[in-house]
C-alpha positions as CSV (number, residue, x, y, z in Angstrom):
1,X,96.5,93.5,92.1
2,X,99.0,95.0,89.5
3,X,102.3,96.6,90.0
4,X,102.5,99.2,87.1
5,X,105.8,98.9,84.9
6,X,108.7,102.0,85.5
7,X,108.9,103.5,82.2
8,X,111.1,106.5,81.2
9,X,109.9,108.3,78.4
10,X,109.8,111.5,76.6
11,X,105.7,111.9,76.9
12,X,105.8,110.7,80.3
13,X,107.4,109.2,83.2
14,X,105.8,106.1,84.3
15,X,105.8,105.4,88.0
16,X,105.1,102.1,90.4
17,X,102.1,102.5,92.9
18,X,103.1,103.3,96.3
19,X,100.5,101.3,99.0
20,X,98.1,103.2,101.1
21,X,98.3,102.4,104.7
22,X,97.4,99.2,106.1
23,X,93.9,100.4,107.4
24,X,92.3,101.6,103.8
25,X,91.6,97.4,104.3
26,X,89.3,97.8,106.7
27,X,87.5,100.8,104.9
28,X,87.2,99.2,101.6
29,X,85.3,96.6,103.5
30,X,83.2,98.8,105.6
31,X,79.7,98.6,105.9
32,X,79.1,102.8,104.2
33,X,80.2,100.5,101.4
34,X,77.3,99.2,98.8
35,X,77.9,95.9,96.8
36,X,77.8,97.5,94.1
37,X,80.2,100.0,94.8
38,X,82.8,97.1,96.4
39,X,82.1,95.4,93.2
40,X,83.6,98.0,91.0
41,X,86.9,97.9,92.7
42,X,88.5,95.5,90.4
43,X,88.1,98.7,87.6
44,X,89.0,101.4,89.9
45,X,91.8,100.1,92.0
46,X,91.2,102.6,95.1
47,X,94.2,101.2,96.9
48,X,96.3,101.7,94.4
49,X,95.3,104.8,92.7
50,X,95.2,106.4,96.3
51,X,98.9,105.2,97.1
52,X,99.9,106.3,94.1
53,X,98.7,110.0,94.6
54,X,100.1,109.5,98.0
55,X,97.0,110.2,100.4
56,X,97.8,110.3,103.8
57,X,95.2,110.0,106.9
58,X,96.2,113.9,107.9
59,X,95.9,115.6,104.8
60,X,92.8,117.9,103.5
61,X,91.4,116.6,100.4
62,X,89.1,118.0,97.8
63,X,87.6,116.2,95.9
64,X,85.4,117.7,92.6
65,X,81.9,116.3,91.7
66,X,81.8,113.4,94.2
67,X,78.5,112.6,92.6
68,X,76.6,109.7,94.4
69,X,79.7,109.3,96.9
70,X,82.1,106.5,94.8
71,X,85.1,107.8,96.7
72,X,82.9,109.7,99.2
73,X,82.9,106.0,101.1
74,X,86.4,105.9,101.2
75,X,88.0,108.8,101.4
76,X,85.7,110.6,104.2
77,X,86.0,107.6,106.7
78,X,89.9,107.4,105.9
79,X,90.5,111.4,106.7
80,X,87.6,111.4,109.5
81,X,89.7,111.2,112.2
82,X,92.7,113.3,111.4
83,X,92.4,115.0,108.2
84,X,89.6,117.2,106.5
85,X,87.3,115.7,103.4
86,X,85.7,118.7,101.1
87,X,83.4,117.6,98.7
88,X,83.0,120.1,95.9
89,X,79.6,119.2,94.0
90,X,77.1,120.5,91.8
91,X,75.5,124.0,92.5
92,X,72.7,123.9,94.7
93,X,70.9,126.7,92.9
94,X,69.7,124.9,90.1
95,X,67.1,122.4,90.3
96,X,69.4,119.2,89.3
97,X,71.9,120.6,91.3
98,X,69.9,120.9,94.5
99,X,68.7,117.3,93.9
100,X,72.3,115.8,93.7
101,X,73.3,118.1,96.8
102,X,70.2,116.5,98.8
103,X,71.1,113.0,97.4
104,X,74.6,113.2,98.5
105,X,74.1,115.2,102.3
106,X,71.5,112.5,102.8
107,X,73.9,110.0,102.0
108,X,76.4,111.4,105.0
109,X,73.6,112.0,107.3
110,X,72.5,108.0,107.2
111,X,75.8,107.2,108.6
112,X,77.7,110.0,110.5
113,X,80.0,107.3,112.2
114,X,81.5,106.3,109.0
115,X,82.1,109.7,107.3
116,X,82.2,112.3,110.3
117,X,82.3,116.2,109.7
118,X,82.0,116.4,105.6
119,X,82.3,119.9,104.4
120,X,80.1,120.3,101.4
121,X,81.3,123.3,98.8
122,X,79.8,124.1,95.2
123,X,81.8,123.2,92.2
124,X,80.5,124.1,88.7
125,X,81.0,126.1,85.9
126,X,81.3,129.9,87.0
127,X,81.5,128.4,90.6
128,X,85.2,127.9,91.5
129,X,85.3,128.4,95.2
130,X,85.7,124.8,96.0
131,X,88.2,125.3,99.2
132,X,90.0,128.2,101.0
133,X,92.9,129.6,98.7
134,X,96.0,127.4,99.8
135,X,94.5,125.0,102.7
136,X,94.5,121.7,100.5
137,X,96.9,119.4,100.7
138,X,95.2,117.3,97.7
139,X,92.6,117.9,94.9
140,X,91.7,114.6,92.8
141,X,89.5,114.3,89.8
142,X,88.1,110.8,89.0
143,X,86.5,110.5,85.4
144,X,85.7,114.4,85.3
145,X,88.0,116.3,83.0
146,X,85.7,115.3,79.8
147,X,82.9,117.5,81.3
148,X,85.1,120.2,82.1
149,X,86.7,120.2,79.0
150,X,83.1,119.6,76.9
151,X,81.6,122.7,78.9
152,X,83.6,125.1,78.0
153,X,85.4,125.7,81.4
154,X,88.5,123.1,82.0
155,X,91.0,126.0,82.3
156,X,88.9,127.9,84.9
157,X,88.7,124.5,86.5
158,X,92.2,124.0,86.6
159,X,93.1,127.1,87.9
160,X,90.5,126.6,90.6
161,X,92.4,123.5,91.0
162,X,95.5,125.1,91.9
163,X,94.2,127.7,94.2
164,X,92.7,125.7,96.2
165,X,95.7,124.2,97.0
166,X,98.9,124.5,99.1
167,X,102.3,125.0,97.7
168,X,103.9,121.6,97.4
169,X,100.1,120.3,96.7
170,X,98.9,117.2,94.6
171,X,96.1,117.2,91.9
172,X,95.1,113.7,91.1
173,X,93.4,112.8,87.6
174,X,92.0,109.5,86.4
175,X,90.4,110.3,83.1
176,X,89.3,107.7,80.3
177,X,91.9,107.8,78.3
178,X,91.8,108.4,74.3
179,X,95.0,107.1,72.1
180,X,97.1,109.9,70.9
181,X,96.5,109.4,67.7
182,X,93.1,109.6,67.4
183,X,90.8,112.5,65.8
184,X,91.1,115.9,68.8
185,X,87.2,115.9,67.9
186,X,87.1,113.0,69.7
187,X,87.4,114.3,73.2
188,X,84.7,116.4,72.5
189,X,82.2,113.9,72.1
190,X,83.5,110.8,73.2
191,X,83.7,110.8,77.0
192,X,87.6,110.3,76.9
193,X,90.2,112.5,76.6
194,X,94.5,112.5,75.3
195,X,97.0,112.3,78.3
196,X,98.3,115.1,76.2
197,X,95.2,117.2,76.6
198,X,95.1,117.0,80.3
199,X,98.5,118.2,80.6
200,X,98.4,120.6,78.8
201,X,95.2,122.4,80.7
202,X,97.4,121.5,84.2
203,X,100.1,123.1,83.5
204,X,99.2,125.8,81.5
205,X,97.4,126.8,84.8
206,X,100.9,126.5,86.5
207,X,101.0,123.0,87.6
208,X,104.3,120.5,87.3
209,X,103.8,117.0,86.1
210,X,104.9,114.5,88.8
211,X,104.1,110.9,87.1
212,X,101.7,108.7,85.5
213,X,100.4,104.9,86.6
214,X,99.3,102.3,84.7
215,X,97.5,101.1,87.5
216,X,93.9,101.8,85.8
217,X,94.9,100.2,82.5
218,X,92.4,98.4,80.6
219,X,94.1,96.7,77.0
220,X,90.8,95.8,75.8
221,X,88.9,99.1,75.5
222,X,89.4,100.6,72.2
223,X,87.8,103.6,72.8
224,X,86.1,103.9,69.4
225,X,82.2,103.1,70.0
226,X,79.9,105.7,68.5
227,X,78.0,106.1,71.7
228,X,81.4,107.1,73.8
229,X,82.8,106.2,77.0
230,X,78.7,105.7,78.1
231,X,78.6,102.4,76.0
232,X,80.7,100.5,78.8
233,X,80.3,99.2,82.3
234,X,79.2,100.9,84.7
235,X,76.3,102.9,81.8
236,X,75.6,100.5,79.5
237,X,74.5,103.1,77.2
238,X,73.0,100.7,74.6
239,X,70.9,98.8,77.5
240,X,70.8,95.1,76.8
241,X,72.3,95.5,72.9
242,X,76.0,93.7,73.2
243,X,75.9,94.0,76.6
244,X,78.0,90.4,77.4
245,X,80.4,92.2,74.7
246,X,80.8,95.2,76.5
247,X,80.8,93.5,80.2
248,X,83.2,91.6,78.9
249,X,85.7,94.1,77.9
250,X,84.7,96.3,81.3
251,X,85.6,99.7,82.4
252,X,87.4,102.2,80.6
253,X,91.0,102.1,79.8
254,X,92.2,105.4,82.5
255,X,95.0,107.7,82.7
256,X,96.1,108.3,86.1
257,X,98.3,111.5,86.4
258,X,100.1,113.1,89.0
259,X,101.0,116.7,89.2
260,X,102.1,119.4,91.9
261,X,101.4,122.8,92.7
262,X,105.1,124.2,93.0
């Protein structure tokens, strides 16, 4: 596992992870976990990224568009016991929407010892209500902002964001990163997005950058392929076309920013 460098800045302040307790061990290892989601680790550095945020077992945590439950088999057995998971997904009044909100509450139902009391909200475009205003002590986005952004709605969704939470609270972003100095078109189209951009949106909705990791750092994605982000592990946009290539290089090269609600 890597140790981010410290880096100082004028665009950012780079910061070392900081280790999640001893137990997120025995979660990451836990039967509510597939193969194929353990596999994945080695991209996504859960341990890290987590530490880094600074999660603790007591806090309430919200996190937007869990989708099919990556983090879902983490965080809700890690905060089970003595803190609050809210899962903010798609809107359950549209017909994809209802699917993915089946998909997921089945999920939780199949194993209630693992992932105790979830509590369920809507979070989509026009549909902002994803926790009581000030109860969370956390908000994280993994690999989200693009669709935000792409829909028309990231600075409703940041301001969402910083409702939600309490004064003092984090929002967590991973988010495949595009070079600075590439076309703004880009992030429109491409399935990543500038560091720039994203801080921008947070703070313009009255957030305070904190830090960033390198923890999810990948050298060899060059973010430049005409089919986006997609065209990498885990999509494989192109199906079987260059697929060694593309395994090869792996996931996405992330940002992983911190910021606070002051």
């Amino acid at each position: 596992m890597r140790s981010p460098l410290i880096v100082l800045a004028a665009f950012a302040i780079v910061a070392p992870a900081i280790a999640a307790p001893a137990d997120m061990t025995a979660i990451l290892a836990g039967p509510q976990r597939s193969e194929a989601n353990r596999a994945r680790d080695q991209y996504r550095h859960p341990v890290e990224t987590l530490g880094f945020f600074g999660l603790k077992s007591t806090m309430t945590v919200v996190e937007i568009t869990p989708a099919g439950g990556w983090y879902t088999e983490i965080l809700a057995p890690y905060l089970r016991d003595h803190g609050r998971y809210i899962a903010a997904g798609s809107n359950p009044a549209t017909e994809n929407g209802a699917k993915g909100v089946a998909a997921f509450k089945a999920k939780l139902d199949a194993d209630p010892a693992s992932y105790g009391k979830v509590e369920v909200t809507t979070f989509a475009k026009d549909h902002y209500a994803i926790a009581k205003p000030g109860s969370a002590d956390m908000v994280l986005s993994f690999r989200e902002i693009h669709n935000y952004y792409t829909g028309g709605y990231a600075p409703e969704t940041f301001k969402a964001f910083y409702a939600a939470l309490k004064h003092g609270g984090v929002l967590g972003v991973v988010e495949h990163r595009l070079p600075e100095g590439r076309s703004a078109e880009r992030e429109g189209t491409s399935g990543y997005m500038k560091v720039s951009t994203v801080k921008r949106l947070a703070e313009a909705a009255g957030f305070k950058f904190v830090a960033a990791s390198e923890v999810n750092v990948n050298p060899k994605d060059t973010a430049d392929y005409p089919d986006g982000v997609w065209t990498l592990p885990p999509s494989y946009q192109l199906g079987d076309k260059d697929r060694a290539k593309y395994a090869a290089i792996g996931e996405s090269d992330r940002m992983t920013l911190k910021f606070v609600k002051p």
